[in-house]
C-alpha positions as CSV (number, residue, x, y, z in Angstrom):
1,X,0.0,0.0,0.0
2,X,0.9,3.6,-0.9
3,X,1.1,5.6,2.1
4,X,1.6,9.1,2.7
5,X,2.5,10.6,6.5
6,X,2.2,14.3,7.4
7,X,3.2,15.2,11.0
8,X,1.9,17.8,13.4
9,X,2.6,21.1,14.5
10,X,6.3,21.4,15.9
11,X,6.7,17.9,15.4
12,X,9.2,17.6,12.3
13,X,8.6,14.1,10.3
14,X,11.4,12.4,12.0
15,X,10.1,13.0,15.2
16,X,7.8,9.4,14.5
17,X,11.2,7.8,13.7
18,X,9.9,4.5,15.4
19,X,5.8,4.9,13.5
20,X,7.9,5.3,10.5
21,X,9.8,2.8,10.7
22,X,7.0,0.3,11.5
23,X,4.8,1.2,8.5
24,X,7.4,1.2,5.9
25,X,8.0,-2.6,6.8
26,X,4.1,-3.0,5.6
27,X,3.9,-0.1,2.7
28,X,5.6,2.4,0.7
29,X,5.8,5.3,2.5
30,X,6.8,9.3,1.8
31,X,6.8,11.7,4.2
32,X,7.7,15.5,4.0
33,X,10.2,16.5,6.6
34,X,9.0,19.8,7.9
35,X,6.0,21.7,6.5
36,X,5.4,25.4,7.1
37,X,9.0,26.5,6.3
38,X,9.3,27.3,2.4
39,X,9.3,30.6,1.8
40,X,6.8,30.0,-1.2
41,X,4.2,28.6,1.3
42,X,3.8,31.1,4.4
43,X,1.5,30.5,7.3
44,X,-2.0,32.3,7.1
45,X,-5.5,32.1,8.0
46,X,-6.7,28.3,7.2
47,X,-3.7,27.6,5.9
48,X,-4.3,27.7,2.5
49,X,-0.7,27.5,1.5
50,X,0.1,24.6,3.3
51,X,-2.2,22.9,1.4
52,X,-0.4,24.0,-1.7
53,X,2.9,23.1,-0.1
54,X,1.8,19.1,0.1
55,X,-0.2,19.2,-3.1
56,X,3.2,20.0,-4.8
57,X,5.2,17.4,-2.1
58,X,3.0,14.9,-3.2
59,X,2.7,15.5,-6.6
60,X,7.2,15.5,-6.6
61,X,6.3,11.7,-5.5
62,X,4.3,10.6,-8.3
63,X,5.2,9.4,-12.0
64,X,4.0,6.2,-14.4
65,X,5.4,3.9,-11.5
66,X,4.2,5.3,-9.1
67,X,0.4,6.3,-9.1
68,X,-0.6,9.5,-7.4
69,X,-3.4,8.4,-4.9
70,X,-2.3,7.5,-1.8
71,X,-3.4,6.7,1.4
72,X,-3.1,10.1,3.7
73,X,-2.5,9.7,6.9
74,X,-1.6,12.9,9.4
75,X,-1.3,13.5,13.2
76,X,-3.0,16.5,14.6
77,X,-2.1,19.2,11.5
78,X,-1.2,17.1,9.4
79,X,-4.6,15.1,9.4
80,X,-6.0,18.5,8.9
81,X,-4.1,18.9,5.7
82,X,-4.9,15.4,4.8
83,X,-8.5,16.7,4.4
84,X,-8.2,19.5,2.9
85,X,-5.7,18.2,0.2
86,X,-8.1,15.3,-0.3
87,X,-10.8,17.8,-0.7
88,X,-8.8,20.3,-3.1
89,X,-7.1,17.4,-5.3
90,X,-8.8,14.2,-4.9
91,X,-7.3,12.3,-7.3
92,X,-4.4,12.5,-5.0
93,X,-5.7,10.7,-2.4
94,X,-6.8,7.1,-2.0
95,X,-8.0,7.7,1.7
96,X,-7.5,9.7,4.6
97,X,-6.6,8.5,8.0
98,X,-7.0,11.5,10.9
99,X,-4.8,10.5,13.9
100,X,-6.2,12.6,16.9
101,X,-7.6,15.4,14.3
102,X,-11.3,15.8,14.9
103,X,-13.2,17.6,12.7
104,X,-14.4,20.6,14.6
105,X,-17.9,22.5,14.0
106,X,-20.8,24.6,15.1
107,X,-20.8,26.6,18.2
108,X,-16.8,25.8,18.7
109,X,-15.6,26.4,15.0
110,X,-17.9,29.8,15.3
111,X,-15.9,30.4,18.5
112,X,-12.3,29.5,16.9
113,X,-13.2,32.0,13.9
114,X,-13.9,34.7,16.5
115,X,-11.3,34.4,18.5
116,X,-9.2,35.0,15.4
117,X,-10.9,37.4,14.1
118,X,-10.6,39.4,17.8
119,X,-6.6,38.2,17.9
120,X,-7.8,36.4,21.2
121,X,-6.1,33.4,19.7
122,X,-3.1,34.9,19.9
123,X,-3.4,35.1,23.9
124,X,-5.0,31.5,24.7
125,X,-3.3,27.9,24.8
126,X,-1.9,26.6,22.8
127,X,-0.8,29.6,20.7
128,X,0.1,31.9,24.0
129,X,2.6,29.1,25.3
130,X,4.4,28.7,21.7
131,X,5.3,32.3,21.4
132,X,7.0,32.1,24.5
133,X,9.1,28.2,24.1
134,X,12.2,28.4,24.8
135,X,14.3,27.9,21.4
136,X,17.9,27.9,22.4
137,X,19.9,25.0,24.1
138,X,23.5,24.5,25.2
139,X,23.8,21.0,24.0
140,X,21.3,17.6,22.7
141,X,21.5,16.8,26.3
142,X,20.2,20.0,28.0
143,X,17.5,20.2,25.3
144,X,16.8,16.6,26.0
145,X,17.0,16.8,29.9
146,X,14.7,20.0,29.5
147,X,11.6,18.3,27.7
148,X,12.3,15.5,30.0
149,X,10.8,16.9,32.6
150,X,7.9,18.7,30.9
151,X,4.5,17.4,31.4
152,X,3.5,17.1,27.6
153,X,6.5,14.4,27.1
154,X,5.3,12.4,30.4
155,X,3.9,9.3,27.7
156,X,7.2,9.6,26.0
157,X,9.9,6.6,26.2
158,X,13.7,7.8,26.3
159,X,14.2,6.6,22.8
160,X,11.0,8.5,21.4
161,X,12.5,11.7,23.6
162,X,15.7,11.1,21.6
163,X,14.0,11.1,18.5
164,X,12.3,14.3,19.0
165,X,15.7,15.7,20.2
166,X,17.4,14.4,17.4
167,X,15.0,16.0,14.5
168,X,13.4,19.1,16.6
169,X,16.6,20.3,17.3
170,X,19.1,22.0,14.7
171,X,22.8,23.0,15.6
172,X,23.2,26.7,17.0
173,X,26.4,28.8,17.3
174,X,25.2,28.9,21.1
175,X,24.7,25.0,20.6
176,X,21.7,24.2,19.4
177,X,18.1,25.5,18.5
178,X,14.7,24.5,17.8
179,X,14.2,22.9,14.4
180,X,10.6,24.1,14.3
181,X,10.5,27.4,14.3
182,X,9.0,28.8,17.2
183,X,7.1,31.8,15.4
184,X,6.0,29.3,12.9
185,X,4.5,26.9,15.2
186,X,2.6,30.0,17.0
187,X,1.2,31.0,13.6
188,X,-0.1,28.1,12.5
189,X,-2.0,27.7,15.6
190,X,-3.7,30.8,14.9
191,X,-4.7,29.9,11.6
192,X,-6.1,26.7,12.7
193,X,-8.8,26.1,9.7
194,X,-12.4,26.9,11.6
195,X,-14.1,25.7,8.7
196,X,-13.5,22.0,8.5
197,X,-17.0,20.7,7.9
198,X,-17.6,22.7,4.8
199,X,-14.0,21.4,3.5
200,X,-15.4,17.3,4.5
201,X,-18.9,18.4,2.8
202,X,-17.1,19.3,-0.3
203,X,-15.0,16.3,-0.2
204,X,-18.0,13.7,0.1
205,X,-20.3,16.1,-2.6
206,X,-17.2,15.2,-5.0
207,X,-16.9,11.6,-3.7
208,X,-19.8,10.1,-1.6
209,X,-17.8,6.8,-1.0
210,X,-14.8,8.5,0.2
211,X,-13.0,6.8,3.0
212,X,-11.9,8.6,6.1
213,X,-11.1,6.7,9.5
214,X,-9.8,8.1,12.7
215,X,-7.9,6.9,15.4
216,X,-7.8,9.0,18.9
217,X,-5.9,9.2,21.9
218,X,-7.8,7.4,25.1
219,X,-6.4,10.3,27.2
220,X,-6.5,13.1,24.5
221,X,-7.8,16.6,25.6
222,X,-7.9,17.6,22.4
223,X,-10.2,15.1,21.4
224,X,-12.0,16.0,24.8
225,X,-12.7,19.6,23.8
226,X,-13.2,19.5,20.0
227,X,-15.9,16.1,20.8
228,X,-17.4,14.0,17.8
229,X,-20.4,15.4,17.1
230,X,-18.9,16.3,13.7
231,X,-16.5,13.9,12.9
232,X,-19.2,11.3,13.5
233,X,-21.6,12.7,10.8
234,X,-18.7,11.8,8.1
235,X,-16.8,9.4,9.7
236,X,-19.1,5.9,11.1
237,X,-18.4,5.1,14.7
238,X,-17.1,1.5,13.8
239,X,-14.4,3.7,11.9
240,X,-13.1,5.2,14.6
241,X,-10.3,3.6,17.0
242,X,-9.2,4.5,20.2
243,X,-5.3,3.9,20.7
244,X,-3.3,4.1,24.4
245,X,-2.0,7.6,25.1
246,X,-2.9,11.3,24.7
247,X,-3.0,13.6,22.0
248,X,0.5,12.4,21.1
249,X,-0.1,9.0,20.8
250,X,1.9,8.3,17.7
251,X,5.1,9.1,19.1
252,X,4.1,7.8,22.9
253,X,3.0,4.6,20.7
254,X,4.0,3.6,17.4
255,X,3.8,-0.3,17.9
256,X,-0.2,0.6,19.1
257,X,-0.3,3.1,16.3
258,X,1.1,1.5,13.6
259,X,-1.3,-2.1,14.3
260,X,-4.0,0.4,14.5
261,X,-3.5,1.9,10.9
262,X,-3.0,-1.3,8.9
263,X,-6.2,-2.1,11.0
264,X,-8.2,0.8,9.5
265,X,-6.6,0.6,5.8
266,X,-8.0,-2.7,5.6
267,X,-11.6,-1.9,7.3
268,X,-11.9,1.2,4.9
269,X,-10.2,-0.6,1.9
């Protein structure tokens, strides 16, 4: 199976070293290695240019032996652009697979498009704690013992810490610095797309049979605030899979993950 990966926000593609690893012993696999850093794609509002930024990755990956649709899988932001690439250019995708991305709507996407709108975003979690991340490092091993002892990597194993050390960090004439870049990251929580379940209604209008799983953290807040009330009017409950693990589940774990995604493929196949 043709498989395509798009990783979340601040997460660079490595990060999943070990996810990776397990689904290209099952599939052919292509994965970009950091989105929302080309110049010719900036960060806006609903991240339209992101979109265009893995149209134009995915299309690099196609020719006569290697047929464009794929299966699209993507965690957090990258499930998000998984949809909306699906919807835009549908002959590029074979499915989509959301990992903890649930499609948000009514009340709470009217609520996200205010707040933006009002630049409230901008001083609320998640965006108000990215401005403010520390960047800079002395060494792997300060970075490493630093997001050691921050909550958010509590699930993490040593080895999937390393990994995230190893491809979120870059070297630094002061010893070494965030891969992602921290103004980035902040931006494209602020453009966080409010308008989701227009972009799945437009996918579905093109193509009715469509398939779109998801599979969601047991412990994920996001999944606890955003809910399913949405999701669930495109996606059927027995399509949906609950994994070990919050809203980072991919990287806490890939064995889980991995089973999980071959289990879906086939379900929606």
């Amino acid at each position: 199976m043709q498989l395509a990966f798009a990783h979340a926000n601040s997460f660079p593609a490595e990060s999943y070293r070990s996810l990776l690893t397990l689904l290209k012993q099952q599939h052919e696999l292509i994965t970009p290695a950091l989105l929302a850093h080309h110049k010719n794609y900036p960060v806006t509002n609903g991240w339209p240019h992101l979109v265009e930024e893995y149209i134009a990755f995915l299309e690099a990956h196609s020719d006569a032996t290697h047929p464009p649709a794929r299966w699209l899988i993507g965690h957090s932001m990258g499930g998000f652009l998984s949809l909306m690439v699906a919807q835009k250019r549908p002959d590029l995708a074979q499915g989509v697979i959301l990992l903890d991305a649930p499609i948000i709507g009514g009340w709470k996407a009217k609520v996200l498009q205010l707040s933006k709108i009002t630049g409230l975003v901008w001083r609320v979690a998640p965006a108000k704690f990215s401005k403010v991340r520390r960047e800079k490092f002395e060494s792997s091993e300060q970075a490493f013992s630093h997001f050691r002892g921050k909550k958010v990597f509590a699930g993490f194993s040593d080895t999937a810490l390393r990994h995230y050390v190893d491809a979120g960090t870059t070297p630094h004439p002061e010893g070494v610095a965030l891969a992602f870049n921290r103004d980035t990251e902040t931006k494209v929580y602020g453009g966080l797309p409010h308008h989701l379940v227009s972009i799945t209604k437009k996918l579905k209008a093109k193509r009715p049979d469509f398939p779109i799983g998801l599979i969601a953290g047991q412990q994920s807040e996001e999944m606890r605030l955003v809910g399913l009330h949405y999701t669930e009017k495109f996606i059927p409950q027995h399509m949906i899979r609950y994994v070990p693990g919050g809203h980072l589940f991919p990287l806490e774990q890939p064995v889980v993950t991995a089973e999980a995604i071959d289990s879906l493929i086939k379900a929606l196949s």
